[in-house]
N, C-alpha and C positions, 0 to 999 in steps of 0.2 A: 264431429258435427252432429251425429246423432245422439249422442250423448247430451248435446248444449237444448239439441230442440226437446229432449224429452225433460230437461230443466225447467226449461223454458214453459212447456205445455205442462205437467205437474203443476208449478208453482201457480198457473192461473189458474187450473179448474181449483186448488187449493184453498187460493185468497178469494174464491168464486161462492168456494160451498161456505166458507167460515166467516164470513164476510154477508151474506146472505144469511146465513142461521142467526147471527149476532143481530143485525138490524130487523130483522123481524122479530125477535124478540121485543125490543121496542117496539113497534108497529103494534103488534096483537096486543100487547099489555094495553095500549096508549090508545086504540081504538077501542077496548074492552072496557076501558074507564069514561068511556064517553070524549075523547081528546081528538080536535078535527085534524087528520093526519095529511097534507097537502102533495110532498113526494116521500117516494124511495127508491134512493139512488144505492147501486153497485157502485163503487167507482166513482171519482174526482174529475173533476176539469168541462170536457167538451160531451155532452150526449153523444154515444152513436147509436142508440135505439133508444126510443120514447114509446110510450104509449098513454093512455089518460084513460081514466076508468069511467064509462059512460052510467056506472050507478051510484059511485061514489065521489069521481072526482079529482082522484089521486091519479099523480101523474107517479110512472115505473119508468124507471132511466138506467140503461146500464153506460157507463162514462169511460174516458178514453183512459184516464191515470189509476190503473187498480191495485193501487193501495190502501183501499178502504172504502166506507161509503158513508151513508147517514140517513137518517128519517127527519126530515122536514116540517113541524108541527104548526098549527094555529099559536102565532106564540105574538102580545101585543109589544114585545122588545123588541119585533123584528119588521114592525109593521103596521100599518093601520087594518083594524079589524072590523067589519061588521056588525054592528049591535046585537044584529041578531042572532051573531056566532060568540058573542063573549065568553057565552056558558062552556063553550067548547075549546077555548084560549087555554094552551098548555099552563101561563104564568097565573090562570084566574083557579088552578084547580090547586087545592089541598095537599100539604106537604107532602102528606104520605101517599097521594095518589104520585105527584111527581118521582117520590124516590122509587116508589115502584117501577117507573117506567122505566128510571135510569137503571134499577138493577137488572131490569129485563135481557138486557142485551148478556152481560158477564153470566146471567143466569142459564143463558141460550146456550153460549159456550160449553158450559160445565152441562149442562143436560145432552149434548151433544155426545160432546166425549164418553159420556155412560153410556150412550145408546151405541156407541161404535164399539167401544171396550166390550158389550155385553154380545154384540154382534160378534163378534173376535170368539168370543168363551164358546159362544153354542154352537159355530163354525166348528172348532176345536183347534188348541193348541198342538203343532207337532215340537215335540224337543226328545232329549234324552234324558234316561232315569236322571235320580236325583244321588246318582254315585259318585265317591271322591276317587279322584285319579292319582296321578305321580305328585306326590311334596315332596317339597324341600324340607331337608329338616332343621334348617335356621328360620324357615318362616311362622307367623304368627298361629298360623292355623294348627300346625304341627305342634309347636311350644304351648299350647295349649290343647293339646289332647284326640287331635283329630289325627287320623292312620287313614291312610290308603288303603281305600277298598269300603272304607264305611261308606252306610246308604245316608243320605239325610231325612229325618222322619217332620223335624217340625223346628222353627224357631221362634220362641215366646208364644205357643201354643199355635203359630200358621202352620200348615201341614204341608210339606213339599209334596207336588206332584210330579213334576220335572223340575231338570238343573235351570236355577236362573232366578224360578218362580219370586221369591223374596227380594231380589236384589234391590229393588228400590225400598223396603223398607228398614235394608242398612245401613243405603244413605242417610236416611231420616236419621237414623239410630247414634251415627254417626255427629251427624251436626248437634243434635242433642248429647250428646257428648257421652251418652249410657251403653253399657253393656250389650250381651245379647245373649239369653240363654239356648242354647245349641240341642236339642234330640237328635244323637246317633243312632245308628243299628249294626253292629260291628258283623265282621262278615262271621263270626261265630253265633248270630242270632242273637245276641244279647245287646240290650239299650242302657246307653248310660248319658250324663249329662254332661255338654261342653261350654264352660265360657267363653264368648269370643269379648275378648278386649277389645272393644271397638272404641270404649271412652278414650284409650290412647292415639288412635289415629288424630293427625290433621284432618282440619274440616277439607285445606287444599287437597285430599286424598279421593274426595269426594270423584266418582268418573267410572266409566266404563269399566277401568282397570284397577278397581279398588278389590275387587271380591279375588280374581285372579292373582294380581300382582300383591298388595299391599297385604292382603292378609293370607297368601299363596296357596289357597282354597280353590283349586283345579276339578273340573269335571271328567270324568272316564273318557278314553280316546279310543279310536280304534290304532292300529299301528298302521299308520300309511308309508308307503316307500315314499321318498324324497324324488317323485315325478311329478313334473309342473302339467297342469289340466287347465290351468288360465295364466295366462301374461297380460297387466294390465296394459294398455295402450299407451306410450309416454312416459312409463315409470321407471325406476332405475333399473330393474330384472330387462325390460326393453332394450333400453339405451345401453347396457353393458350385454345386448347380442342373443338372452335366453330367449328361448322358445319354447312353445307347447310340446308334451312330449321328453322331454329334457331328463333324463335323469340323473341328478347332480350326486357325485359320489363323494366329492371330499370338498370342504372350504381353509382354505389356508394350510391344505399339509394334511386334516386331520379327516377322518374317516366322517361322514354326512350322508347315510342311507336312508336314515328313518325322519320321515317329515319334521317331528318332533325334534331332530337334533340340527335340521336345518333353523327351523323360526327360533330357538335358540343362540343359534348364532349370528344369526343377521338380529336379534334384537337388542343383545350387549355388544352392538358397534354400529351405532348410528355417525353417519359422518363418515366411519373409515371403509378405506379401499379391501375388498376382499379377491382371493383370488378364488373360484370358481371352477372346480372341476366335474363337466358334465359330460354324458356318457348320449352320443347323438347318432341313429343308423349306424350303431359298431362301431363308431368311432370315438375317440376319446377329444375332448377339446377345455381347455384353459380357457376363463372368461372372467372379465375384470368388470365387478359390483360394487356400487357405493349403495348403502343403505340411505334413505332418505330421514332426518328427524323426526318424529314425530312427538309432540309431547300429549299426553291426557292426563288429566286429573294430579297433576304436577310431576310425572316421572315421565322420563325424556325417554324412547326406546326408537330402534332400526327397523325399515320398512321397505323392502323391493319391489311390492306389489302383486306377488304372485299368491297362485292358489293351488293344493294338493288336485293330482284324478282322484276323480271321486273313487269311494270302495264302498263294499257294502258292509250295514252296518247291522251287527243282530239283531234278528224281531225282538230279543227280552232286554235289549238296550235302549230300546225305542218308546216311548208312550205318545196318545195322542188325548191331550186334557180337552174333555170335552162335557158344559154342563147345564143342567136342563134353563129354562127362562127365568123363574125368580134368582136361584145362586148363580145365576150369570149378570144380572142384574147388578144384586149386591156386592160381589165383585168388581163391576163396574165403579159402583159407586164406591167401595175401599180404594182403586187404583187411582179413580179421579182427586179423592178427597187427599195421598197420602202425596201425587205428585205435585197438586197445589200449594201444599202446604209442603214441601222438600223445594219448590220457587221461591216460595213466599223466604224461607228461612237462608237458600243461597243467597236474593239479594238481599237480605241482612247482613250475613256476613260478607257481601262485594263492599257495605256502606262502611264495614268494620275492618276492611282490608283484609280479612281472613282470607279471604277467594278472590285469587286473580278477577280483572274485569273483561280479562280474555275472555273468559267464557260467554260474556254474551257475543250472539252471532246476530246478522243484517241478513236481508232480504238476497243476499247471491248464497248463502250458505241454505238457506232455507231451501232454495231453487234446486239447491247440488240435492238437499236429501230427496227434494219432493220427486225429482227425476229419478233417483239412484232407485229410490223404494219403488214407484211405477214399473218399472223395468223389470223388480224382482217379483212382485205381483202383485194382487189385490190386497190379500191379506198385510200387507208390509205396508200399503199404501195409507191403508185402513189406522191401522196404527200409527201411523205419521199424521192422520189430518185429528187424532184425536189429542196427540203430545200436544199439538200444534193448540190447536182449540184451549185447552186448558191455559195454556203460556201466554193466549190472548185473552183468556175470560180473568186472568188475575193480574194482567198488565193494564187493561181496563179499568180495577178495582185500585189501583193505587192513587193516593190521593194528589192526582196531579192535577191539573186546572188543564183546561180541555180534553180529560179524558173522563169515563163516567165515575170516580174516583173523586176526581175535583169538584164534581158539580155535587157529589153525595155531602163534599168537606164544606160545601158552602151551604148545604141545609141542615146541617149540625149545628153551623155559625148560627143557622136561624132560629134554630131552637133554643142556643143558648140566650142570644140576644132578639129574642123575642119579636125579628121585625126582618123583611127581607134582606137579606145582603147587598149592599149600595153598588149602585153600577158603576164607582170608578173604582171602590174593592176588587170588584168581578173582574175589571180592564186591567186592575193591575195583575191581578190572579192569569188572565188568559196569559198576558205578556210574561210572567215569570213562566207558565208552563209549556208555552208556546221555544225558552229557550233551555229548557230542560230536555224536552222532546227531540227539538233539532243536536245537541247536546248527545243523547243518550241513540238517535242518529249515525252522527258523524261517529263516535267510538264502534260501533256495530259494523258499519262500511268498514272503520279503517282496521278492524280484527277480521273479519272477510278477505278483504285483500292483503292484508298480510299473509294469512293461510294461504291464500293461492299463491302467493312468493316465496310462500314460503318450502 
């Protein structure tokens, strides 16, 4: 139950802040161009707060259905106009005063997301070095030149500060189908160059579990004993009896001490029944676990829901990235620019069936992260409303018909043909986008609810 309210309460203050940055974006541009701006609404349907601005005029509404909002302009398509206010008529103002207004919003977004991302930087990142841990030695990483125990110095000249730092630039790397030139620093002190075959990957590798799994490029561990410090509520570790405290010694016969040899074998056996020997107040106890499926980025793996006791981890394993206001800035602006454009090129390949459509998620999924991250702190939260933010300043930008996207594609139209776009173009244009939306909708809900069934 607390889990659903902190969903629940994430997810609005969420759709509250981005939802608000986004339409004021409009607003400020569209009153800065001279455009009589009449509301602005939070939020769809029924007012529950109103207010009207006694210098200007503008009524503020925050509304019952929050999923979205809008800015309400002097506009004579919507209405008869006052003579006196023509000059102020959003449809009487100059193409490129309108496209401005409408980029305003998607602009909002992406400025957003810089300012939280840079907020993030000068905070400082905590992670761990930028060490390679245990490979496999059939894995990609390995077959191409990388040992355990190298540090990572840089890839295609970024310079690792902690493990992780790069990972979205080989997704990019990835869907582009290119290479990635590799800086080691082998534990002999000496640097030498690694190519990561990344052109060979599938794009569907694309995922959380690309850099670990697909290319089996592991970061430094500490060795934890195989004692549970959390049990998810509901999960199969639950339902099959473990507890906090738990120390599991063997799964199916075979000796399971070290945390590491546990997530190992609950993740090549998703689906099957494990037998479970943990070690509880002195006593020894048998306990029967099914790993739950899980699938990412197209590899299917086993899941029980637990978590190591924490241990402590080295000071010289630890870093905490942390950078003054312009290079936190510009990092902003790299993070913002690379995960735009790593959407933008997913859903091309969703259009090309390269990439499952699973991967888009609906509004309950959204809720699960905005909760989950709240819970774990600010900083986590922080980074979620900025992911977010970008996903909606480039959902914005596609060229749909009632999104600012659509209305941009109809004054292309205008430029080419020389003359406003006909309002039963416009009617048809709503109507086709209006069934794309509800469309792209319904698959979102029904990938939502599948995960939870799943």
């Amino acid at each position: 139950m607390i889990d659903f309210l902190f969903n629940i309460a994430g997810f609005l203050v969420a759709i509250a802040i981005l939802v608000s940055i986004h339409e004021y974006g409009h607003f400020w541009v569209a009153r800065t161009l001279g455009v009589k701006v009449l509301r602005f609404s939070v939020g769809f349907g029924k007012p529950l707060w109103r207010k009207v601005s006694e210098k200007d005029g503008v009524e503020y509404t925050i509304s019952a259905i929050p999923l979205g909002g809008y800015v309400k302009m002097l506009d004579e398509n919507e209405g008869e106009v006052d003579p006196a206010d023509l000059p102020r008529a959003f449809n009487r103002q100059a193409l490129w005063k309108r496209s401005l207004i409408v980029l305003a919003g998607p602009a909002a977004n992406f400025i957003l997301a810089i300012c939280l991302f840079a907020i993030l930087h000068m905070w400082g990142t905590p992670g761990l070095t930028p060490e390679v841990g245990q490979l496999e030695a059939s894995s990609l990483a390995s077959q191409a030149g990388v040992l355990q125990g190298d540090r990572l110095v840089s890839v295609d000249g970024k310079e690792y500060d902690f493990w992780g730092q790069h990972d979205l630039y080989l997704y990019n790397q990835v869907i582009k189908g290119q290479d990635a030139n590799l800086l080691v620093q082998g534990i002999d002190g000496r640097r030498r160059d690694v190519i990561l075959p990344l052109s060979t990957i599938p794009v569907s590798e694309v995922g959380p579990s690309l850099v670990p799994g697909t290319l089996g490029l592991t970061r430094w561990r500490p060795q934890f004993l195989a004692i549970l410090g959390h049990v998810v509520e509901g999960s199969p570790a639950d339902r099959g009896g473990l507890e906090v405290s738990d120390r599991v010694i063997a799964i199916d016969g075979q000796i399971t001490d070290q945390w590491e040899h546990l997530v190992s074998a609950v993740v090549d056996r998703p689906g099957e029944e494990l037998r479970v020997l943990v070690e509880r107040d002195g006593a020894e106890l048998e306990l029967r676990v099914v790993p739950e499926a899980v699938t990412e980025g197209g590899r299917t793996f086993g899941r029980i829901g637990v978590a190591p006791q924490a241990g402590e981890i080295p000071e010289n394993k630890r870093v905490l990235a942390r950078y003054g206001p312009l290079q936190a800035v510009l990092k902003g602006v790299d993070e913002t620019w690379l995960m735009s454009v790593l959407t933008l090129r997913m859903l091309g390949k969703m259009l090309t069936l390269e990439v499952s459509p699973k991967n888009i998620s609906g509004p309950i999924t959204i809720a699960q992260y905005a909760g989950q991250t709240a819970q774990i702190g600010l900083q986590p939260f922080i980074s979620f409303l900025a992911i977010i933010s970008i996903s909606l300043g480039v959902l914005n930008l596609l060229p749909i018909p009632m999104l600012d996207g659509g209305h941009l594609l109809f004054y292309f139209g205008e430029v080419i043909t020389r003359r406003p776009t006909s309002e039963r173009v416009m009617a048809m244009g709503q109507q086709l986008g209006l069934g794309l939306l509800l469309g792209l909708m319904c698959l979102a809900f029904y990938n939502d609810i599948f995960r939870l069934i799943g």
